[in-house]
Backbone as CSV, one residue per row, in Angstrom:
resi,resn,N_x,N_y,N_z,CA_x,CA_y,CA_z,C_x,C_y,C_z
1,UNK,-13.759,19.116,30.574,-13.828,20.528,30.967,-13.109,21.371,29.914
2,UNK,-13.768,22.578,29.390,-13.182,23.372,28.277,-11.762,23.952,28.525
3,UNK,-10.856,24.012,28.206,-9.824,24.274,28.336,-8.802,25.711,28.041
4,UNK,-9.013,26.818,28.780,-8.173,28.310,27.843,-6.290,28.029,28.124
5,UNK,-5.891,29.157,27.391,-4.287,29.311,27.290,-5.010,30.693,27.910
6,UNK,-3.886,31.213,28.943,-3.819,32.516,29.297,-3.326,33.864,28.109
7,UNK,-3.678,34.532,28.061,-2.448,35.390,26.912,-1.537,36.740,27.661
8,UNK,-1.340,37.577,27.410,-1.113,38.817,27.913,-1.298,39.611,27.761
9,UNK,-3.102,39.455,27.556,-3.679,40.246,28.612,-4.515,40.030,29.778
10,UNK,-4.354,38.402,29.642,-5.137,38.206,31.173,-4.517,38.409,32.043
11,UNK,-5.086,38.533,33.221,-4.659,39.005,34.603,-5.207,38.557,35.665
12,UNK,-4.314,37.781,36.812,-4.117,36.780,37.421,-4.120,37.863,39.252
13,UNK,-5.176,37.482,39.712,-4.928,37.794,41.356,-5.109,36.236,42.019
14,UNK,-4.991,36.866,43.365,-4.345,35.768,44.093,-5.798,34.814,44.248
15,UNK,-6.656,35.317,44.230,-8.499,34.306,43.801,-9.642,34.081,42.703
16,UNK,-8.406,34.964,41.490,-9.241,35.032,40.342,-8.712,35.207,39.339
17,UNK,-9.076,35.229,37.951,-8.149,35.087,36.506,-8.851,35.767,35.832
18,UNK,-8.582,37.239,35.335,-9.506,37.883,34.095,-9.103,37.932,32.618
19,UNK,-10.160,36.867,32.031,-10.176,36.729,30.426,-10.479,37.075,29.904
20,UNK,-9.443,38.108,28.269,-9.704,38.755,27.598,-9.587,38.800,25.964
21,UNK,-9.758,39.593,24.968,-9.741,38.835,23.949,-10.699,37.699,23.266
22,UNK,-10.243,37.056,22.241,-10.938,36.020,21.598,-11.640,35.318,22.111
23,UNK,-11.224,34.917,23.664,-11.686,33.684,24.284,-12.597,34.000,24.825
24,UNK,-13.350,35.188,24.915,-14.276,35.787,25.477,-15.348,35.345,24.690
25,UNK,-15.086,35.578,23.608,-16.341,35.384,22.375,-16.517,34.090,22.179
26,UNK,-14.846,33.061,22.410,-15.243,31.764,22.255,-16.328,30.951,23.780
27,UNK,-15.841,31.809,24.928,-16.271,31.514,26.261,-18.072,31.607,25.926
28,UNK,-18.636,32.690,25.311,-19.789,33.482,25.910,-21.129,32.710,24.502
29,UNK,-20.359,32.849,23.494,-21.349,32.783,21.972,-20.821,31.438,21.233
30,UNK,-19.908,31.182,21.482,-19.663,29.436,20.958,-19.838,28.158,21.720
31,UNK,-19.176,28.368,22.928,-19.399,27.163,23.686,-20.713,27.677,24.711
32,UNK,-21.297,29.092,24.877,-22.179,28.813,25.528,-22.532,28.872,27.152
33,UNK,-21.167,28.983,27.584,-20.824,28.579,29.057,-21.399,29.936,29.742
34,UNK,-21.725,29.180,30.517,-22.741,30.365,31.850,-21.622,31.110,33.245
35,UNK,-22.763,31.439,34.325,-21.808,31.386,35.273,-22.110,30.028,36.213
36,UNK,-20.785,29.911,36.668,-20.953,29.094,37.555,-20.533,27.772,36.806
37,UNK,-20.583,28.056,35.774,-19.914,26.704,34.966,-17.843,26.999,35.374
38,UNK,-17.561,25.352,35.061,-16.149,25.902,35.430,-15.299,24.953,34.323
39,UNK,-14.335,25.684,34.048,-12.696,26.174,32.986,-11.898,25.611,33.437
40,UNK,-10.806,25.100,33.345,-9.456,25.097,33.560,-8.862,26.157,32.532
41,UNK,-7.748,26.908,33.291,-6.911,27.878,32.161,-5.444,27.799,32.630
42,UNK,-5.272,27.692,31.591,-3.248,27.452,31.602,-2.619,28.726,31.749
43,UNK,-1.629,28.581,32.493,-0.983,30.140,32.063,0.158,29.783,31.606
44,UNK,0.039,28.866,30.306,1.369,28.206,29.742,2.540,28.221,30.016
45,UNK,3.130,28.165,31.385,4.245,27.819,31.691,4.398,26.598,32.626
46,UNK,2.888,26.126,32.572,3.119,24.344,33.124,1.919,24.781,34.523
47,UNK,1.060,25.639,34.600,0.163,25.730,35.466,-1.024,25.544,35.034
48,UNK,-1.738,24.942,36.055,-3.163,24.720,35.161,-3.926,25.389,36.610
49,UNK,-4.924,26.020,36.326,-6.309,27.085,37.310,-7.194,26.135,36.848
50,UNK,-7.796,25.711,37.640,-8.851,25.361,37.928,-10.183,26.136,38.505
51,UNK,-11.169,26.520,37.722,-11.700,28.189,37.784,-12.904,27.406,37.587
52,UNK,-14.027,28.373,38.186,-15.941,28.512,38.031,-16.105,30.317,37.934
53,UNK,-16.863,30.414,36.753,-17.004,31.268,36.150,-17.791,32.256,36.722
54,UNK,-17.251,33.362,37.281,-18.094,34.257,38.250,-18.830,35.533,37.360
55,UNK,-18.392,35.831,36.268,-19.119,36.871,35.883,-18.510,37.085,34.144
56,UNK,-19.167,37.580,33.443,-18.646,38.167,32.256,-19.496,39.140,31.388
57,UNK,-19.240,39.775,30.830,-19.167,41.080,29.842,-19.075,40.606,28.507
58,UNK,-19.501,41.803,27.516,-18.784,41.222,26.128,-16.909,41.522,25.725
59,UNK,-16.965,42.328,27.188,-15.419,42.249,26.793,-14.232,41.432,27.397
60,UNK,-14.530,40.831,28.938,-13.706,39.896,29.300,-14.501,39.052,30.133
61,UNK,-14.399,37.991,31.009,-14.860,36.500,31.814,-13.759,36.592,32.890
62,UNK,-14.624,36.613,34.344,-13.863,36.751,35.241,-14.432,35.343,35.904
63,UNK,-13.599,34.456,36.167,-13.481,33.163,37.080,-12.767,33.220,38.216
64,UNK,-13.315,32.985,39.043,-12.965,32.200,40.369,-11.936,30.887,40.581
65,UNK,-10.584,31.431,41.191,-9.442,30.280,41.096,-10.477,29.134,42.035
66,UNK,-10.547,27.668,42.012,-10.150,27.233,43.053,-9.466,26.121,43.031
67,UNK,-8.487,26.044,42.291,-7.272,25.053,42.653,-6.309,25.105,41.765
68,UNK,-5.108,25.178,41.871,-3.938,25.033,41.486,-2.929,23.959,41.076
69,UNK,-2.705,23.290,39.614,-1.950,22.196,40.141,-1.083,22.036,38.399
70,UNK,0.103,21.473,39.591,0.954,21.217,37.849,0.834,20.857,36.842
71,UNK,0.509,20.991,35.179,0.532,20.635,34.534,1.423,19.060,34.533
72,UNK,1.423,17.961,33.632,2.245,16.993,33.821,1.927,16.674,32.328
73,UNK,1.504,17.323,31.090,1.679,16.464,30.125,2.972,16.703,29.474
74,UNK,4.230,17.642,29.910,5.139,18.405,28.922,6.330,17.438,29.279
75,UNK,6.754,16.559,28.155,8.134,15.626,28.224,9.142,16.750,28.888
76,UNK,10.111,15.853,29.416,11.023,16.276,29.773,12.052,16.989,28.825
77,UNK,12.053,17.014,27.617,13.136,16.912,26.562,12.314,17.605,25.695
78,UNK,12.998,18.948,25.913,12.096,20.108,24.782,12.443,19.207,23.489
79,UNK,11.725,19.264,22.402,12.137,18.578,21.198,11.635,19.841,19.763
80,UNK,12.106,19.966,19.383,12.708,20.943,18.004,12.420,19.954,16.675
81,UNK,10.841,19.889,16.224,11.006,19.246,14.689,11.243,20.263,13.688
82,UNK,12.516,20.054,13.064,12.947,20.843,11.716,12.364,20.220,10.492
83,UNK,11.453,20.572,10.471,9.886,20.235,8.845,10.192,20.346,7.634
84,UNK,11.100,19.471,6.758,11.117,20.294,5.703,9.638,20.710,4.834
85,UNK,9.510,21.986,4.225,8.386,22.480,3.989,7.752,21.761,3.089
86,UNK,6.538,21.413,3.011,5.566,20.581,2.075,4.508,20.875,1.157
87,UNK,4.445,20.347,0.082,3.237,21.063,-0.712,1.982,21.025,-0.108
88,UNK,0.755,21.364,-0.488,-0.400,21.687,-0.158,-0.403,22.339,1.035
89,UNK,-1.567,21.551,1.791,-1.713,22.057,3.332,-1.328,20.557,4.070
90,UNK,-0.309,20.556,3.984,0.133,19.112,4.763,0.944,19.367,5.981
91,UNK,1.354,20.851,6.166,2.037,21.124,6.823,1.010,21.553,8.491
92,UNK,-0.261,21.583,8.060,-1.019,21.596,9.072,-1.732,20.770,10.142
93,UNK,-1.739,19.468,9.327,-1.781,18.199,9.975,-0.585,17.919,10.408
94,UNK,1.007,18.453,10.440,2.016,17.981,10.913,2.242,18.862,12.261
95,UNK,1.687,20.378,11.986,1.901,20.551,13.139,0.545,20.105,14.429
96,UNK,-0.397,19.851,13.568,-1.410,19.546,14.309,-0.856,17.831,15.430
97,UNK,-0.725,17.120,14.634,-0.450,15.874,15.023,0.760,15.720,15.733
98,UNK,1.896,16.559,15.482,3.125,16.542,16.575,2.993,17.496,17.501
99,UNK,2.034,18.273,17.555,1.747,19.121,19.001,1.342,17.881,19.511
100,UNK,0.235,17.224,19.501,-0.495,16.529,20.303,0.744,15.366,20.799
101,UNK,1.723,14.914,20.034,2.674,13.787,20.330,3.454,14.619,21.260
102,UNK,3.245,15.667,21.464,4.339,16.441,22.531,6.042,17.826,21.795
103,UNK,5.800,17.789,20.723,7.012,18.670,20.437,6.530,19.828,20.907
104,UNK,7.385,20.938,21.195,8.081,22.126,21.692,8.520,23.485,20.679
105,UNK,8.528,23.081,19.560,8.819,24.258,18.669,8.798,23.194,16.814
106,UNK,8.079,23.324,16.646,8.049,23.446,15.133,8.573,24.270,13.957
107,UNK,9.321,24.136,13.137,10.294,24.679,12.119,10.361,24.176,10.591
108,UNK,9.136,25.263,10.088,9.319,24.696,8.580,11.075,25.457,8.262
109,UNK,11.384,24.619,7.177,12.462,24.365,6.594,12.446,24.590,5.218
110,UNK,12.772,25.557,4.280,13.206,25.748,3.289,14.235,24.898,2.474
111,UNK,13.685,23.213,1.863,15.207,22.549,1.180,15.422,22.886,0.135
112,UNK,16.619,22.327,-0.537,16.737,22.055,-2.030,15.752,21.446,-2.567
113,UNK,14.901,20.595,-1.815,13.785,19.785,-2.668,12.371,20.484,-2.636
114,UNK,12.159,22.000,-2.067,11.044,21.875,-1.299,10.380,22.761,-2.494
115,UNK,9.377,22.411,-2.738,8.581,22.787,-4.095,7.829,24.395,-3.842
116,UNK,7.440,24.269,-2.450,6.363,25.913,-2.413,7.538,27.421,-2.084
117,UNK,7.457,28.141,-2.746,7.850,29.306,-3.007,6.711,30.474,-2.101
118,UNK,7.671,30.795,-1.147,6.805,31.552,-0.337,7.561,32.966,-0.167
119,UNK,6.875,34.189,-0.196,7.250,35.350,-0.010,7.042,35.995,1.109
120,UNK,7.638,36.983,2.189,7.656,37.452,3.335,6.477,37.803,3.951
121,UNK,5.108,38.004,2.854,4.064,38.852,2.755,3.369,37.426,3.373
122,UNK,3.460,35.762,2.444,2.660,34.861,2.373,3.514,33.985,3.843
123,UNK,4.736,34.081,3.935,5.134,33.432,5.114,4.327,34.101,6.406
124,UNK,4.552,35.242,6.139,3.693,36.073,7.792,2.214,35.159,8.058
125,UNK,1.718,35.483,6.892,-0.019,35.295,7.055,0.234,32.817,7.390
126,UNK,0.973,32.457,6.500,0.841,31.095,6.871,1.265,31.249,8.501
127,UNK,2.412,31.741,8.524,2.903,31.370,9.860,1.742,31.367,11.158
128,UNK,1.286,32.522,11.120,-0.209,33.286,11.856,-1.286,32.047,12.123
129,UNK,-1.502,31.493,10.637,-2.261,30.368,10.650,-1.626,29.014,11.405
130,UNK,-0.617,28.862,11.569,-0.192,27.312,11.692,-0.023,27.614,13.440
131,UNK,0.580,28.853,13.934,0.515,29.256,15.223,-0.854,29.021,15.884
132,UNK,-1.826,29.367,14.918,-3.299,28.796,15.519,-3.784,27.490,15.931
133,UNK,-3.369,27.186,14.726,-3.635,24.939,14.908,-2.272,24.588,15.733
134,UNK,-1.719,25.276,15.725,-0.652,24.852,17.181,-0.919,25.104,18.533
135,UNK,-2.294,26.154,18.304,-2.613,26.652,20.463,-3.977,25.743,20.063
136,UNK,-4.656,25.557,18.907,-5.934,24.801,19.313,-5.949,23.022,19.490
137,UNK,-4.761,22.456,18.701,-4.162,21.033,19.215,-3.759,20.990,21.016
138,UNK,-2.712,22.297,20.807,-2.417,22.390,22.694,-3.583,22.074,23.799
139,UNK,-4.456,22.822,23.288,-5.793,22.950,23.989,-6.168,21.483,23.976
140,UNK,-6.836,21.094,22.816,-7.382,19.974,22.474,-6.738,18.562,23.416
141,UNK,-5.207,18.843,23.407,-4.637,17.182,24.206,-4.569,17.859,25.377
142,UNK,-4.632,18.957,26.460,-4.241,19.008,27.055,-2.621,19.339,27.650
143,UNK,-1.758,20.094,27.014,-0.663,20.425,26.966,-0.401,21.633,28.010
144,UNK,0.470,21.804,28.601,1.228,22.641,29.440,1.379,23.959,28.814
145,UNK,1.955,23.844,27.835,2.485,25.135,27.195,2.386,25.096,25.485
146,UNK,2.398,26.196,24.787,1.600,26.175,23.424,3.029,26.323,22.682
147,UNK,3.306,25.492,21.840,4.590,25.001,21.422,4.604,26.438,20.288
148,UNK,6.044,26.442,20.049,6.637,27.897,18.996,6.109,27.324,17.765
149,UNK,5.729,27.742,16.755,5.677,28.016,15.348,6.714,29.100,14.783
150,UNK,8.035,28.651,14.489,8.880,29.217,13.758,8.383,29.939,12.000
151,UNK,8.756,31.406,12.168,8.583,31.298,10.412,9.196,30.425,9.695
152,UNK,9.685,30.049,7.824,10.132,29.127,7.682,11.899,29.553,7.665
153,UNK,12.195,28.951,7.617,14.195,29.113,7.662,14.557,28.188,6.367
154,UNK,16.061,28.703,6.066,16.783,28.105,5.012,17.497,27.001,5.828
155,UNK,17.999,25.703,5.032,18.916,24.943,5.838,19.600,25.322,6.835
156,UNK,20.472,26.130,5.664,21.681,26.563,6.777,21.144,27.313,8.284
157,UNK,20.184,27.652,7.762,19.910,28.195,9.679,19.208,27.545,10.587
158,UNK,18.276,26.316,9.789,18.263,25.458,10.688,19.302,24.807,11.406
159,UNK,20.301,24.328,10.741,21.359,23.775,11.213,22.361,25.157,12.022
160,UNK,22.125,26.185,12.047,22.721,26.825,13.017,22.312,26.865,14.545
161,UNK,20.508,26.151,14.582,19.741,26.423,15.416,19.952,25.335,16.273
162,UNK,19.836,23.923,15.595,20.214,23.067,15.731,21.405,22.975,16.641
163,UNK,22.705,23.687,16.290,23.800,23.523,16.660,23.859,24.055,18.710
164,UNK,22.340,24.439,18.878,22.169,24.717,20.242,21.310,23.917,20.952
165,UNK,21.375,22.741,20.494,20.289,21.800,21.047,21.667,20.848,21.920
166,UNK,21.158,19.960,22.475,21.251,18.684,22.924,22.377,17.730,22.328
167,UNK,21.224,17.129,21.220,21.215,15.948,20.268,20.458,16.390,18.998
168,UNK,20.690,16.281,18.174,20.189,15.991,16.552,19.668,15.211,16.105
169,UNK,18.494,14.547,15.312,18.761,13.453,14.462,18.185,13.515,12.884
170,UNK,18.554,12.657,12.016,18.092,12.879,11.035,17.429,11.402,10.288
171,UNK,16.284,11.183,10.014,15.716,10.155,9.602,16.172,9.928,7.814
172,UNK,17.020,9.152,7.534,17.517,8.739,6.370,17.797,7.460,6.167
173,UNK,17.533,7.106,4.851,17.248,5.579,4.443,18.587,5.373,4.421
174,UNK,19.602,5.736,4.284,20.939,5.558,3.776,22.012,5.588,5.409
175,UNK,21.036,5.259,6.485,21.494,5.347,7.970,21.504,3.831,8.327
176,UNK,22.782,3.636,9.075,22.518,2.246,9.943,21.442,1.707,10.453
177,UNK,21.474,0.368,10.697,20.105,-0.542,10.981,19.456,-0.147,11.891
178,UNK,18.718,-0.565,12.389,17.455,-0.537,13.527,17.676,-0.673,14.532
179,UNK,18.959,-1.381,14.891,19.489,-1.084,16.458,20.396,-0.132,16.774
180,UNK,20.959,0.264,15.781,21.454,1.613,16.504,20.642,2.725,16.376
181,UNK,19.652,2.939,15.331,18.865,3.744,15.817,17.703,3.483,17.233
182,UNK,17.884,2.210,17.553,17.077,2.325,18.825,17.957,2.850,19.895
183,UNK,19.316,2.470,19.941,20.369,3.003,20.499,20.207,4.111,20.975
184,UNK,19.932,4.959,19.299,20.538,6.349,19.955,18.632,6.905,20.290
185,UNK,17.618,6.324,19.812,16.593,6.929,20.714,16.469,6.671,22.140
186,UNK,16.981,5.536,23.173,17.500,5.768,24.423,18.598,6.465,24.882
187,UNK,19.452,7.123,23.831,20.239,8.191,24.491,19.379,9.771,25.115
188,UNK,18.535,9.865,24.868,17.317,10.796,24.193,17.659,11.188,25.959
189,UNK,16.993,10.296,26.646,17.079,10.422,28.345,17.905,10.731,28.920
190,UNK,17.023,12.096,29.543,18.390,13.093,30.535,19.176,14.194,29.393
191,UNK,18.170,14.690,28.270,18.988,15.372,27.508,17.620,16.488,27.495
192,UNK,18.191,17.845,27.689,17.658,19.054,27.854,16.808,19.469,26.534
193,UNK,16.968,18.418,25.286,16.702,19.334,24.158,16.982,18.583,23.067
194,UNK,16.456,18.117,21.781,16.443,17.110,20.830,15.838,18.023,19.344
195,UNK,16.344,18.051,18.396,16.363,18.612,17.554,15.814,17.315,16.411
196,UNK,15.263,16.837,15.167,14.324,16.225,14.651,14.254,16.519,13.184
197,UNK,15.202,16.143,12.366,15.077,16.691,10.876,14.361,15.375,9.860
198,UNK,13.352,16.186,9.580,12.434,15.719,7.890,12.295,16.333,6.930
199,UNK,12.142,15.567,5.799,12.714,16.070,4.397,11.768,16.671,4.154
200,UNK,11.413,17.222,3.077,10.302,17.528,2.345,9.650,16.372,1.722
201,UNK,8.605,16.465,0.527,8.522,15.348,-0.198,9.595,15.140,-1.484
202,UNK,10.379,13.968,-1.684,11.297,13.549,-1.678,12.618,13.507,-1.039
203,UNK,12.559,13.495,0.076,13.531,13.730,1.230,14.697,15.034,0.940
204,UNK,15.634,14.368,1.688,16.449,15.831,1.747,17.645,15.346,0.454
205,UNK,18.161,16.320,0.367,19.381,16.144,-1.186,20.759,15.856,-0.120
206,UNK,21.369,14.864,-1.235,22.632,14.190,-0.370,23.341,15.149,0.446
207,UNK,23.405,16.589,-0.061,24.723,17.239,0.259,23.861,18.102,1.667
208,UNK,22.606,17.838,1.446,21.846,18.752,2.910,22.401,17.415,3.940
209,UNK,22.190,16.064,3.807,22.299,15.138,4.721,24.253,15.037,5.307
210,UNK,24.464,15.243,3.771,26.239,15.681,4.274,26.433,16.815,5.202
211,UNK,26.106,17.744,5.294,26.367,18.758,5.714,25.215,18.646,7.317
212,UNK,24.608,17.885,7.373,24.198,17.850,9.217,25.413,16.634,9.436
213,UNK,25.199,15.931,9.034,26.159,15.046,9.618,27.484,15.248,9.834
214,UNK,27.990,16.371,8.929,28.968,17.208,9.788,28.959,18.109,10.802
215,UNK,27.781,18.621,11.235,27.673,19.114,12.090,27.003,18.549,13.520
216,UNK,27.367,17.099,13.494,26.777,16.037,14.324,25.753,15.625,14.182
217,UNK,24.463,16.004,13.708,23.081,15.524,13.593,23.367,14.056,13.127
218,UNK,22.901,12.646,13.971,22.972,11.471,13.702,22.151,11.014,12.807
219,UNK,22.690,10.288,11.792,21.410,9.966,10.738,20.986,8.436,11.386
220,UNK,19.404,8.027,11.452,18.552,7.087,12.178,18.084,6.456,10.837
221,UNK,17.141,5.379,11.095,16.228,4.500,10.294,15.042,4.190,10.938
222,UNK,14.064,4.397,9.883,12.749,4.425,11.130,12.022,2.969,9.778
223,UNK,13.421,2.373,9.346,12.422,0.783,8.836,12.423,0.931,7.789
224,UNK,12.388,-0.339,7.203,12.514,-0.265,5.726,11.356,-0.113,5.469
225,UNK,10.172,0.735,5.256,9.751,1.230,4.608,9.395,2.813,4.320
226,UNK,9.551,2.846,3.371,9.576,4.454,2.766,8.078,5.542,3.318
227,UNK,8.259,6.414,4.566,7.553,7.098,4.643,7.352,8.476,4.294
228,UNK,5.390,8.836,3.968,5.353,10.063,3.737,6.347,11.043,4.566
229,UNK,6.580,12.128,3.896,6.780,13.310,4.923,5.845,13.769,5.937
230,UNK,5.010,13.782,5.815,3.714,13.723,7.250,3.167,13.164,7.765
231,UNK,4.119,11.478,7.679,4.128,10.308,8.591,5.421,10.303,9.046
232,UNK,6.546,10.557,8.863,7.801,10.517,9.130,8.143,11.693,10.557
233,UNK,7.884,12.382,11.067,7.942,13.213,11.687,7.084,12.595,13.092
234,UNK,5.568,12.458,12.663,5.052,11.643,13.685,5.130,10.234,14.099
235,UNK,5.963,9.361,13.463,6.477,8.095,13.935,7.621,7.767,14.625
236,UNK,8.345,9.317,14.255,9.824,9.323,15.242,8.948,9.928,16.542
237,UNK,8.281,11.169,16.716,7.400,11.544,17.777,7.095,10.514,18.616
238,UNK,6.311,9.629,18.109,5.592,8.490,19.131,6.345,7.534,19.583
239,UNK,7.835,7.130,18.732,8.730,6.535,19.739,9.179,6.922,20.691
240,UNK,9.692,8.226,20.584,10.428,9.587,21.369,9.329,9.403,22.812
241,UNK,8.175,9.914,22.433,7.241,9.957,23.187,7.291,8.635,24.635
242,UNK,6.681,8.126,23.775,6.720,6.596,24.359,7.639,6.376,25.432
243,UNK,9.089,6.962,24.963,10.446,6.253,25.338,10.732,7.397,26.610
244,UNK,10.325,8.312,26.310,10.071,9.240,27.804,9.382,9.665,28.808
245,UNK,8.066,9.386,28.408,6.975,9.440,29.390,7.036,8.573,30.618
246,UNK,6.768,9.147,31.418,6.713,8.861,33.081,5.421,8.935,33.333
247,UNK,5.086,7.685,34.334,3.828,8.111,35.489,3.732,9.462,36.192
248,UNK,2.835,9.939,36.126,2.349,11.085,36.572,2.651,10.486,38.237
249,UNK,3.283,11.545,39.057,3.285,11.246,40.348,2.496,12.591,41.226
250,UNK,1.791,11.745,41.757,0.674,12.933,43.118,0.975,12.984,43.948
């Protein structure tokens, strides 16, 4: 069943949901959908409508509620990946692929290592873009709520942001073995909020890894072998994942 995000300007009565905007055009001239065909639409705060399509216009799609029920794909443990920023377009498959693993706010990262030079003019317009492949992944797995796309930040303010989370961690080769990082990914449970730092390509510079680890961020090992930056992000994801997911209860 096709899947909308509510925005603000739809508008919600107590037997019906009126859709406006983009999704109108995607509702009517892309996918095609008639009346009487039926939607699910999120109103991204963990609700899902269950709707049959009673009427539409070229300017909004009015559906018929008929059922109500909790979203259940959103982990318990908002999680915060701090990205360091990447050349090409690699940064779009990262947010593409860790929406779907479940993160909560995405944060490119400005390092010492990070090669693309971006200006206020070119951050706006990327950001715009990556916010997109972040509500159309949402859509795509089925997600509760359409995770943040942060503009990009300098270290230091990641690590200020950081400093309001939970737990920290930081994936570095130069971190204790494999059981204490399994360790501390079962500490993960029963924690409000998990913060997630990756390098750029060639990881992060000693004195960025000095400087979280003074500010608690735990440095982990995800194995002796050396991963991309846009495998490294989604392999801590799918443990994380894994290690928190619950049966859906009805």
């Amino acid at each position: 069943m096709n899947r909308f995000f509510a925005d603000e300007n739809s508008i919600f009565t107590d037997d019906c949901i009126e859709i406006y905007g983009e999704d109108v055009n995607h509702i009517r001239n892309v996918l095609r959908l008639k009346k009487n065909e039926e939607i699910i639409v999120c109103d991204g705060a963990g609700k899902d409508y269950y709707c049959r399509i009673s009427g539409m216009t070229s300017e909004k799609v009015v559906a018929d509620i008929l059922d109500v029920c909790d979203n259940l794909s959103e982990l318990e443990t908002a999680i915060t990946l701090f990205q360091g920023y990447p050349k090409s377009d690699k940064l779009e498959l990262i947010i593409q692929k860790n929406v779907e693993l479940g993160v909560s706010r995405i944060v490119p990262v400005m390092t010492k290592r990070t090669v693309v030079k971006l200006d206020d003019k070119k951050a706006d317009r990327k950001t715009e873009r990556y916010k997109s492949i972040a509500l159309s992944a949402a859509k795509q797995c089925g997600r509760g709520r359409i995770p943040e796309v942060t503009k990009p930040v300098t270290f230091d303010e990641a690590l200020s942001m950081a400093a309001k989370l939970d737990m920290c961690m930081i994936p570095y080769e130069e971190a204790e073995g494999i059981e204490f990082s399994r360790k501390m990914i079962s500490e993960i449970k029963g924690k409000s909020s998990l913060g997630i730092f990756i390098g750029p390509e060639g990881g992060f510079d000693e004195t960025e890894v000095a400087a979280a680890k003074e500010k608690g961020i735990v440095p982990i090992t995800l194995g002796h072998r050396i991963l991309r930056t846009e495998t490294a992000g989604m392999a801590v994801m799918s443990v994380i994942m894994f290690s928190l997911e619950k049966d859906n209860q009805t």
